[in-house]
C-alpha positions in Angstrom: 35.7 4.5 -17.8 33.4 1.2 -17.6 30.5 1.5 -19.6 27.8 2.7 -18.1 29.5 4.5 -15.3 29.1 7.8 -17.1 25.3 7.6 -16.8 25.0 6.1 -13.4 26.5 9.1 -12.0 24.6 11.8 -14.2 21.4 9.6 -12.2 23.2 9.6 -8.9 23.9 13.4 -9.5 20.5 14.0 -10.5 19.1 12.2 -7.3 18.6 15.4 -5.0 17.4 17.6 -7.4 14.7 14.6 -8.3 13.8 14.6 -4.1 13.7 18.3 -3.5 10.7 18.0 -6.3 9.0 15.0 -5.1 8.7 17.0 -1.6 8.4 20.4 -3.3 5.3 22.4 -1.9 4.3 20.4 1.1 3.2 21.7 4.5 4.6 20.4 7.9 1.4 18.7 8.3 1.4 17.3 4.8 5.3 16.2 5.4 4.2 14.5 8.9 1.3 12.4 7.2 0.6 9.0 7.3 -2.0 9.0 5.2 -1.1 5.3 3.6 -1.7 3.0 6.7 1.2 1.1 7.6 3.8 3.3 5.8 6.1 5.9 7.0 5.3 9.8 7.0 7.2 11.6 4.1 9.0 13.1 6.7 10.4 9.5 7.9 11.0 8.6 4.3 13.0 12.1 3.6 15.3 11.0 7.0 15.8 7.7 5.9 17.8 8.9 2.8 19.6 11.2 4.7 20.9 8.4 6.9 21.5 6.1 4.6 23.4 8.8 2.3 26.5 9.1 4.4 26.7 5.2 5.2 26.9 4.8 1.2 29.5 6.6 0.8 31.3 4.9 4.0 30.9 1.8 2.0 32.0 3.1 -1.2 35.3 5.0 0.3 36.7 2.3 2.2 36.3 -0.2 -0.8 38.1 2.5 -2.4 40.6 3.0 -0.2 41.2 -0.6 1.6 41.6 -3.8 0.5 38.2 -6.0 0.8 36.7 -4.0 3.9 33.9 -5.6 5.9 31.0 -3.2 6.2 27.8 -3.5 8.5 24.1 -3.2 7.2 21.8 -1.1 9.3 18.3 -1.8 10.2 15.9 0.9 8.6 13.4 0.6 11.0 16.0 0.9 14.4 17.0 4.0 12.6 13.6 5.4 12.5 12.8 4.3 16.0 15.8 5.8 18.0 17.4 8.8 15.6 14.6 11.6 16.0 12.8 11.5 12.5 9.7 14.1 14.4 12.0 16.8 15.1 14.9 16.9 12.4 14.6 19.7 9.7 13.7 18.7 6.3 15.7 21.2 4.3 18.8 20.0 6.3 18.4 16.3 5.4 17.8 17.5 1.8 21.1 19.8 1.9 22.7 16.7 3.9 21.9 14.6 1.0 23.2 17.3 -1.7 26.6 17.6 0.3 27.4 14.2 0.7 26.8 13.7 -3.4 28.2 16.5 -4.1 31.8 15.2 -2.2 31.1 11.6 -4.1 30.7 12.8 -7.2 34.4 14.3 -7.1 35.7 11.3 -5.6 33.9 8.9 -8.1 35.0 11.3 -11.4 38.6 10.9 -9.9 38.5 7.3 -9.4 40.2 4.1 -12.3 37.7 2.7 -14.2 39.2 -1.0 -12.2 38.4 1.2 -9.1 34.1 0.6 -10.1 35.5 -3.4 -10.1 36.9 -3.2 -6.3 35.2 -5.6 -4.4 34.0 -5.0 -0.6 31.8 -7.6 1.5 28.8 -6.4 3.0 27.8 -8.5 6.4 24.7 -9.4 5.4 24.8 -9.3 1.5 28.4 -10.4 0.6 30.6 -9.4 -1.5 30.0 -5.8 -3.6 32.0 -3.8 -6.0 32.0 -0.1 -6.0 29.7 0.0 -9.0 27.0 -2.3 -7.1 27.4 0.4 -4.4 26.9 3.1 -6.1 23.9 1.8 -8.3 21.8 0.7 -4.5 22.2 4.2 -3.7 21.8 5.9 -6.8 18.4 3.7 -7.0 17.5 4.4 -3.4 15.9 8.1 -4.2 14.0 7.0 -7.2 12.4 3.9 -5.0 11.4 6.3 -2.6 9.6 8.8 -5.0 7.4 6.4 -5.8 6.0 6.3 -2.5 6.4 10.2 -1.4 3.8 10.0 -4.5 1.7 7.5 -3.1 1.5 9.6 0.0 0.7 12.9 -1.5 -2.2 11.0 -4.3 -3.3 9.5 -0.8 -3.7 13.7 0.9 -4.9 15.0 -2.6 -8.0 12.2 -2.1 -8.3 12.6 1.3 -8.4 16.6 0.9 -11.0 16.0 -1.9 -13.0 13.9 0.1 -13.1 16.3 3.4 -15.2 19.6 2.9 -13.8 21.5 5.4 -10.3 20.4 4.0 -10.9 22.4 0.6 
């Protein structure tokens, strides 16, 4: 297998588990919180991966299985706008998010090690191989920890700062 490969999916495995513990032990109201102005709830940020889980693995399958596919990028924000973030449970998206790794993972552990090299072409980035997939979305939990820890350092103060919070 390419070199590397072996430990880009141990991290792409490890993703969910990694999420489910950024989010673990927040309320509703802490999950709804915007308390970093300009920036998406945790709830809006835990939706986003879910949607953007599934599309991944779109892209990765068809490069898989057809030869040079075109594939569509998708606007974040649209998503966020029009596809219910408010309402949608949170332990769904993070089971969503487990399932659809789960079925990748036994794809990707099946798959040539030339099969990381095939090439797809993105609409708005270009071309992309199966690895260069794979490493956007295995990186796409671990950017978003960051800020799910900005949001709760942001509550923690906030709380601290509020008496009738404590």
């Amino acid at each position: 297998m390419l070199e590397g490969i072996q430990d880009l999916l141990a991290d792409y495995a490890d993703g969910p588990q990694q999420l489910r513990d950024a989010v673990a032990g927040m309320t509703d109201k802490d999950m709804r919180a915007c308390p970093v102005a300009g920036k998406w709830s945790t709830r809006q940020v835990v939706c986003h991966i879910a949607d953007f889980e599934p599309v991944y693995a779109d892209r990765i399958k068809r490069v898989l299985a057809e030869n040079e596919p075109t594939f569509f990028g998708g606007d974040p924000e649209v998503f966020a706008d029009h596809l219910a973030y408010d309402v949608r449970d949170i332990e769904n998206e993070l089971q969503l998010i487990e399932v659809v790794r789960q079925q990748m993972l036994a794809i990707l552990a099946d798959a040539d090690a030339e099969d990381f090299d095939r090439v797809g072409h993105h609409s708005v980035d270009g071309p992309l191989t199966v690895r260069e997939l794979l490493e956007r979305i295995t990186n796409h939990i671990p950017h978003h920890i960051q800020f799910i820890q900005m949001k709760r350092n942001a509550l923690t103060r906030a709380s601290a700062d509020c008496p009738w919070e404590k």
